[in-house]
C-alpha positions as CSV (number, residue, x, y, z in Angstrom):
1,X,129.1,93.1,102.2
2,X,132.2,94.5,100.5
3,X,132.0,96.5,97.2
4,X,133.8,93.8,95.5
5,X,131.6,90.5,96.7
6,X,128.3,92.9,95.4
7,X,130.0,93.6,92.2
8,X,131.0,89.9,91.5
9,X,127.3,88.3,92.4
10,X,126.0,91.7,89.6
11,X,127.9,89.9,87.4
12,X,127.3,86.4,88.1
13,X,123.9,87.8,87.8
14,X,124.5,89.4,84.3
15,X,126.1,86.4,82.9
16,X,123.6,83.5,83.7
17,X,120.3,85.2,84.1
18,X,118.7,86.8,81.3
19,X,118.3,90.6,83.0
20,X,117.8,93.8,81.6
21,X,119.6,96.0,84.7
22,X,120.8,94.9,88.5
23,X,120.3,97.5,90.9
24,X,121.9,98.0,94.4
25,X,121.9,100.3,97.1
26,X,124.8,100.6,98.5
27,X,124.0,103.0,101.2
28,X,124.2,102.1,105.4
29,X,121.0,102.3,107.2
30,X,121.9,106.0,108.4
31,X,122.5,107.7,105.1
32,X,118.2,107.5,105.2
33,X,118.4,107.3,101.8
34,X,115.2,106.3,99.5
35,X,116.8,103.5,97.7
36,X,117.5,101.2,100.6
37,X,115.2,98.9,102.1
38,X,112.4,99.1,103.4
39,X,112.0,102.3,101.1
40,X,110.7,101.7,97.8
41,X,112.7,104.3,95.9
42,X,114.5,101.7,93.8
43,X,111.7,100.0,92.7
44,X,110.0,103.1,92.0
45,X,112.7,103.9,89.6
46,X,113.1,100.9,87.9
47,X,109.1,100.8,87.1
48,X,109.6,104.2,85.5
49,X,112.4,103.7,83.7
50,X,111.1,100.0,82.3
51,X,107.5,101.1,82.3
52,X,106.4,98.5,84.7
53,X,102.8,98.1,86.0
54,X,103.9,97.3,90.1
55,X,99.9,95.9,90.2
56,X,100.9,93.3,88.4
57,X,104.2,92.5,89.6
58,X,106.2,91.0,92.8
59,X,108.8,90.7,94.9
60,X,110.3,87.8,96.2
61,X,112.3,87.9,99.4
62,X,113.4,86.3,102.7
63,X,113.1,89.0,105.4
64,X,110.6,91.7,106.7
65,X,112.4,94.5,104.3
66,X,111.5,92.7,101.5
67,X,108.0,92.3,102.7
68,X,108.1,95.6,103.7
69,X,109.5,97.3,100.6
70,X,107.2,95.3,98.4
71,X,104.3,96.6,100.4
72,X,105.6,99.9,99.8
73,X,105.8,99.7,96.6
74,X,102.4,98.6,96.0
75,X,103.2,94.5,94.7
76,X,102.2,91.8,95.8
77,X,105.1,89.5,98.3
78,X,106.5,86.4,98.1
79,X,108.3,85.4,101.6
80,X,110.8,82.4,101.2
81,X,110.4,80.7,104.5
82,X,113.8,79.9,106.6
83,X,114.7,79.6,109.8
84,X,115.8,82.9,111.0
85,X,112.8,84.4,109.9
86,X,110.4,81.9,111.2
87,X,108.9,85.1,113.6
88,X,107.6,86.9,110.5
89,X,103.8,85.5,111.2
90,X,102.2,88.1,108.6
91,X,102.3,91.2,105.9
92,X,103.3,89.4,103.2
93,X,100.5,87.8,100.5
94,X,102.2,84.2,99.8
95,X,104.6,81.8,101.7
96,X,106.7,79.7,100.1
97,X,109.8,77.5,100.8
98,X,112.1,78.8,97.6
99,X,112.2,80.8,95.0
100,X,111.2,77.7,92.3
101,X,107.8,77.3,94.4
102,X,107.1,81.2,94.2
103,X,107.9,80.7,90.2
104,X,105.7,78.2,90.3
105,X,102.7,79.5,91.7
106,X,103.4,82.8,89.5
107,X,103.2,80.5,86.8
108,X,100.0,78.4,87.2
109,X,98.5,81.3,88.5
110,X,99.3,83.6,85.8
111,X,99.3,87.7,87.1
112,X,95.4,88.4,87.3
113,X,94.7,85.1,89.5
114,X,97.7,86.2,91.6
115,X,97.0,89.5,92.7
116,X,93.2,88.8,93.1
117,X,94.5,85.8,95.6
118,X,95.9,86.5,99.1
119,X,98.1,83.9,100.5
């Protein structure tokens, strides 16, 4: 993705969603930075900076990175099934079809009943 496109979905982002920050890395796979997926250097940052408890928070994605860099990080994952990534069988704690259902189940569910529940 070009510079440009990334910066105008941040702000789409910043505009319509009630966010405190929107991170990126905008490293390439070889730069082996610790900030790009499936690393967990970002999210590490941002729970320091924001004081966030990762046992009792997730990540929501649509690819075995996201899995992956959850994992790493020590949440719990949402993977938003699709057809491209219809191979990923397991690693990931919940299953859903979007990002409403995983929402949803966050919801009803409510942090402790979440993280004691594998999906």
């Amino acid at each position: 993705m070009k510079l440009e496109e990334l910066e105008k979905m941040n702000k789409i982002i910043e505009e319509k969603l009630a966010v405190d920050e929107v991170n990126n890395c905008i490293h390439d796979d070889a730069d082996n930075c610790n900030c790009r997926k499936p690393k967990p250097g970002m999210i590490v940052a941002a729970a320091k900076k924001w004081n966030i408890d990762l046992t009792k928070s997730f990540l929501i994605g649509d690819n075995w990175k996201d899995v992956e860099t959850g994992k790493a990080a020590g949440l719990k994952t949402f993977l938003i099934r699709k057809d491209y990534n219809k191979e990923l069988k397991k690693g990931y704690d919940f299953e859903v079809a979007n990002l409403k259902e995983a929402f949803q189940i966050i919801k009803n569910l409510g942090p402790s009943e979440a993280l004691a529940k594998e999906g």
